[in-house]
Legacy VTK file of the C-alpha trace (Angstrom):
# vtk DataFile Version 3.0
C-alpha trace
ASCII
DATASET POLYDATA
POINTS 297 float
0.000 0.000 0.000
1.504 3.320 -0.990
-0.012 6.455 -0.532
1.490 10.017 -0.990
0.169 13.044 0.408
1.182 16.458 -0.293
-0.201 20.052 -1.326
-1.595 21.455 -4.304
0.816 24.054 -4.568
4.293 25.082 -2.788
4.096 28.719 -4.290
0.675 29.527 -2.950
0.509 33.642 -2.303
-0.900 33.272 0.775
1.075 30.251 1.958
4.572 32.743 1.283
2.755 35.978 2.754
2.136 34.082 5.861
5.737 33.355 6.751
4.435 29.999 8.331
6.075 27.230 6.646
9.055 28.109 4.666
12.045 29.206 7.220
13.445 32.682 6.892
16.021 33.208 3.704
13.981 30.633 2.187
13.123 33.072 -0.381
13.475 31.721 -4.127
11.935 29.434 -6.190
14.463 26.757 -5.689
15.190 27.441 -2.189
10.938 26.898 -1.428
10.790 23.306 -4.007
13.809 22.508 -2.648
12.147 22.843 1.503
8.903 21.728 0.250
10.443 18.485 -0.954
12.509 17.601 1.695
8.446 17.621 3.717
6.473 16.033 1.623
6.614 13.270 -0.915
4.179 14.757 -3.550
2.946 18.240 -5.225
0.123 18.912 -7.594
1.541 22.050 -10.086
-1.465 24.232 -10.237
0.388 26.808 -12.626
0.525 24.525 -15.341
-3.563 24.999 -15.364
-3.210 28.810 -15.694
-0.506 29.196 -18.485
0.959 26.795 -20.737
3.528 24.312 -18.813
7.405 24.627 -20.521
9.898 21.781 -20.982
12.999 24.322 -18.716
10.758 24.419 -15.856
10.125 20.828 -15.744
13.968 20.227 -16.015
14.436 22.861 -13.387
11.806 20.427 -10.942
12.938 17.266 -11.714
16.980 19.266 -10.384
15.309 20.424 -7.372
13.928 17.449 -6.203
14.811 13.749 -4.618
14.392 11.051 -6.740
11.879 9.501 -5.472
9.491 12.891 -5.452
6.187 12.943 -7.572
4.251 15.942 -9.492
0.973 15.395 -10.185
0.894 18.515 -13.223
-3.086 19.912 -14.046
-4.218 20.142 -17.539
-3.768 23.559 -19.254
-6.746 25.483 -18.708
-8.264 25.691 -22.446
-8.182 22.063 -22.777
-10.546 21.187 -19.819
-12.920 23.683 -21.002
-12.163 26.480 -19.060
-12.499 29.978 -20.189
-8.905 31.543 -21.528
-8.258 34.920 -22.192
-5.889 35.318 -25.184
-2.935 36.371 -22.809
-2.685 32.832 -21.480
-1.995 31.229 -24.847
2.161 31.010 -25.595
3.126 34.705 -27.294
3.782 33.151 -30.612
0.903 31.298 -30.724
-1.639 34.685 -30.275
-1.496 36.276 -33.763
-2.459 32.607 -34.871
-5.895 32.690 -32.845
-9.351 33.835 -33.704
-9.866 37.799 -34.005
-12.999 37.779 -31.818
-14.480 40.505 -29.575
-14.809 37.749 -26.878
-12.469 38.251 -23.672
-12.275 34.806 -23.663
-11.573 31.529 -26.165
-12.769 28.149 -25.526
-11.186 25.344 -27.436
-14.083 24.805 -29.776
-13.060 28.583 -30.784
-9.447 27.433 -31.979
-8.501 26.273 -35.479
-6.988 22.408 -35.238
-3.350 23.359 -36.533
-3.302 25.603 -33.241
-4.678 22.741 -30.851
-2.647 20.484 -32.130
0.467 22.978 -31.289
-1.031 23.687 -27.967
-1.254 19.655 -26.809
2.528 19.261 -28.412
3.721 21.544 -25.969
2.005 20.518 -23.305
3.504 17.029 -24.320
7.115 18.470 -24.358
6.402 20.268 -21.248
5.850 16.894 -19.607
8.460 14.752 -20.884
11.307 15.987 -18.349
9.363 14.536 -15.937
8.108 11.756 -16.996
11.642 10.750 -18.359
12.552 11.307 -14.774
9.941 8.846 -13.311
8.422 11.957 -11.632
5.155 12.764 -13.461
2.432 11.352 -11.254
-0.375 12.272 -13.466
-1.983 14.681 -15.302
-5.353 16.362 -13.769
-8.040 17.321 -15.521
-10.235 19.198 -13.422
-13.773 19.673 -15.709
-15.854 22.796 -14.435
-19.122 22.720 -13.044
-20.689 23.722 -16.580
-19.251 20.762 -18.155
-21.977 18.385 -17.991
-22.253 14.362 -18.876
-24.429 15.514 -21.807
-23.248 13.581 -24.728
-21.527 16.091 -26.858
-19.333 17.070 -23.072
-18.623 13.446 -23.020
-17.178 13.658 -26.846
-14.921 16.743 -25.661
-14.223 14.409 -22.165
-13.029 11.221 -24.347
-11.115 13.134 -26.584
-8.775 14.377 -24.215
-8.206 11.082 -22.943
-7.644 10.045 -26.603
-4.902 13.008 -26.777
-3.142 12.679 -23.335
-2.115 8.601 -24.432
-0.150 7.064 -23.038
0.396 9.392 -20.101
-1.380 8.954 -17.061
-4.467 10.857 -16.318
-6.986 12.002 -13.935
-10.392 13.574 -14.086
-12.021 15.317 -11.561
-15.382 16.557 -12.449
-17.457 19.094 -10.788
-21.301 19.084 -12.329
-22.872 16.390 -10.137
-24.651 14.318 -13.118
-21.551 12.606 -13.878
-22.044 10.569 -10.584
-25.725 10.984 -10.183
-27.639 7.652 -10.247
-28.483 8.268 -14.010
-24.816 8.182 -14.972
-22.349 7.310 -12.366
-21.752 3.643 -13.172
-21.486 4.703 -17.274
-18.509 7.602 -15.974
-16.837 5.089 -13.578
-16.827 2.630 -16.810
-15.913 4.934 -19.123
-12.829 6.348 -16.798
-12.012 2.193 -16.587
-12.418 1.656 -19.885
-9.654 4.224 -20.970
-7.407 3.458 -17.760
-8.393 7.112 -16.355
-7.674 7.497 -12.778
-11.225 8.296 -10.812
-10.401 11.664 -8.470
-12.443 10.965 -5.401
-13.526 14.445 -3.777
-13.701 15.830 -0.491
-15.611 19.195 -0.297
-18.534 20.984 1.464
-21.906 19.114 1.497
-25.023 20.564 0.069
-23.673 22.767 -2.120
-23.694 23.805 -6.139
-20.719 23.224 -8.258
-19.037 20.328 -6.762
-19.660 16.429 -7.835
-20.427 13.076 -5.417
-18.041 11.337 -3.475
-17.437 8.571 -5.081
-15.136 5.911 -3.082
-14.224 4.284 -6.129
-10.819 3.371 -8.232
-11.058 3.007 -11.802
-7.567 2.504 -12.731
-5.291 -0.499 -11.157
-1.990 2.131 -10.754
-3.632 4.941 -9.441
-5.952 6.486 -7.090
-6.480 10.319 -6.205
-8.183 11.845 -3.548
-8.391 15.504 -3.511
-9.350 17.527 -0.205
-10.875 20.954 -0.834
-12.225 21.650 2.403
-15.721 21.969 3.919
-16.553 25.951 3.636
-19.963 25.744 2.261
-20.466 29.281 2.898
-17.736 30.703 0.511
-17.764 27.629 -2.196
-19.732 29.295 -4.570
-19.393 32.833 -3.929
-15.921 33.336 -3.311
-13.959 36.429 -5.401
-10.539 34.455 -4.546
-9.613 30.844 -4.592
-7.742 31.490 -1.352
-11.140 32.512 0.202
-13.132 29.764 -1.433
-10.779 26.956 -0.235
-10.020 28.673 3.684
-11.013 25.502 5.701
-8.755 23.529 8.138
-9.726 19.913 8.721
-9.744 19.078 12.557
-7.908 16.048 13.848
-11.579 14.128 13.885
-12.753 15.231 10.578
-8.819 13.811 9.345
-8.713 10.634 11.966
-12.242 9.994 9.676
-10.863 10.488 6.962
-8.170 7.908 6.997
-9.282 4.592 6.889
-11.451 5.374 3.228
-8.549 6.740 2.078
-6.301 3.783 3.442
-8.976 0.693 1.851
-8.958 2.413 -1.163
-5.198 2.230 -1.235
-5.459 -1.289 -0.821
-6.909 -1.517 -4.219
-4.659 0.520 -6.328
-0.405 0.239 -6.665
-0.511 3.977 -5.596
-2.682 6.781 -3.735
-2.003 10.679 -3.687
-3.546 12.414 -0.847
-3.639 16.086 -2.519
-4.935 18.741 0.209
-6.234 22.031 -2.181
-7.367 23.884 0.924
-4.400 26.548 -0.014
-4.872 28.793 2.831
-2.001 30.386 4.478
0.106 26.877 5.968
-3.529 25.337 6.457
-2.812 22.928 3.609
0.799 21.887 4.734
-0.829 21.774 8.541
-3.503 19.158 7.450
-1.468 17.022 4.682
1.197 16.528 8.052
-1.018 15.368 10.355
-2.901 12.978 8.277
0.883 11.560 7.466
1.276 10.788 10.663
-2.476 9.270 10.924
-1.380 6.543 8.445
2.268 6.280 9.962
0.873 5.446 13.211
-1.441 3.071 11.715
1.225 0.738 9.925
LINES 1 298
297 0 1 2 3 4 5 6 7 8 9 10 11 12 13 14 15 16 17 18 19 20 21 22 23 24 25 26 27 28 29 30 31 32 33 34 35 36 37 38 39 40 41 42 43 44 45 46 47 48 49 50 51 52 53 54 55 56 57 58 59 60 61 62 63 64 65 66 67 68 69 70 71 72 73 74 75 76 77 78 79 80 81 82 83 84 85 86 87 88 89 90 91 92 93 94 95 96 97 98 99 100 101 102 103 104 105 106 107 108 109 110 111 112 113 114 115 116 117 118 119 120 121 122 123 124 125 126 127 128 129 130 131 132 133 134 135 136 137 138 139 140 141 142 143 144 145 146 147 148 149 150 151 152 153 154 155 156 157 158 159 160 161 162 163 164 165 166 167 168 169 170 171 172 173 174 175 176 177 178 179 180 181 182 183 184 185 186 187 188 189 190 191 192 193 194 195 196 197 198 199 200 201 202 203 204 205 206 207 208 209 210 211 212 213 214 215 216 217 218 219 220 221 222 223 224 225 226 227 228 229 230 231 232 233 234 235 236 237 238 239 240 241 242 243 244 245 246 247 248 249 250 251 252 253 254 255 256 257 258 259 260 261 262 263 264 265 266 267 268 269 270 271 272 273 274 275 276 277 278 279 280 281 282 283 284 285 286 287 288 289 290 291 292 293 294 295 296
């Protein structure tokens, strides 16, 4: 049983602001992976979501890192169907998109020649670490407005079609993909295509977040993601940093732990990703629920 637990990101703004985790002088980018690896086992790269991923960086990680450490690196932004302002494509890439009025692109917007560029360099991005035996998986985290209609479940297959034969992960967030209508056709689909199933922890009774699901859909991974329980600023937060301020107590962790610890059991590998990037909240939680499954051993 293997299971790796870490943060979903070591460059957080609030996380640095707060002086709370890194030590003092422990002020550049290499200095902070460099700390943050030597704590945890495992990081989830959330820039890679807001800008396109490049190949140096990845090098640069791989460097900074023991050899044994894992990224788990989210999907570029466009590609999961996110909104994306022209400013977040690659600056050689812009005078090839659409001239639109829109603020924003979505990938049916894009010619193919330019998504085909877009998913080659978010291929070469990767390779560094994957040649490294340090690319976990890749996330794709679907927003609440992508739905399991069937032409969402066209765009949803074809990026697993596009990210073989990497590893990947979806994490959905409109609650018909595991409603009773569909949730067995999603868990075969993801099983089908070897997609690891992203098992979610997040406030109950609230919009824009998908079931629990305690399942595993792929034999060499399984991913549970913690977002916190602040149902009063999931939906209507300005700032992710607001949205995701929750600390877990020791119960709601000790609780927590054996789920997490029989669905290891079924998989070569778990990652224990806390998103609840708040100040050193995240780091806080992801430590104590190591030491939950050390002591358990």
């Amino acid at each position: 049983m293997s299971i790796l637990v870490g943060t979903a990101s070591w460059t957080d703004k609030t996380l640095i602001e707060s002086g709370a985790f890194y030590p003092p002088g422990c002020t550049s980018a290499e200095a902070r992976l460099r700390y943050y690896a030597g704590v945890f086992p495992i990081v989830e790269v959330d820039s890679s979501y807001y800008a396109m991923p490049s190949a140096s960086n990845s090098v640069l990680w791989v460097e900074r890192t023991p050899p044994t450490f894992v990224f788990d690196m989210k999907a570029f932004r466009l590609f999961t169907g996110h909104q994306t302002e022209p400013k977040f494509f690659p600056k050689d890439l812009q005078a090839e998109l659409p001239k639109t009025d829109k603020k924003n692109l979505y990938y049916k917007d894009l010619p193919p020649a330019v998504l085909d560029e877009l998913w080659a360099r978010f291929f070469e991005a990767l390779q560094p670490l994957h040649v490294a035996g340090k690319l976990g998986s890749v996330l794709f985290q679907f927003p609440h407005w992508v739905t399991a209609a069937p032409k969402a479940l066209e765009h949803v297959e074809h990026c697993a079609e596009r990210m073989h034969p990497f590893l990947t992960a979806f994490e959905f967030r409109h609650e018909s993909w595991f409603n009773e209508k569909h949730r067995e056709s999603t868990l075969a689909m993801e099983r089908e295509r070897g997609i690891a199933h992203v098992i979610v922890d997040a406030p109950e009774g609230v919009a824009k977040r998908s079931h629990t699901v305690w399942e595993t859909t792929s034999p060499e991974l399984a991913i549970v993601r913690l977002h916190g329980r602040n149902a009063s600023t999931w939906s209507g937060a300005e700032s992710a940093a607001e949205r995701f301020n929750y600390e877990y107590s020791d119960d709601e962790l000790r609780e927590l732990a054996p789920p997490i610890e029989a669905i290891a059991k079924r998989v070569a590998r778990t990652h224990v990703l806390f998103n609840n990037c708040y100040r050193d909240v995240a780091q806080r939680n992801a430590g104590t629920i190591m030491r939950l499954f050390e002591a358990a051993k």
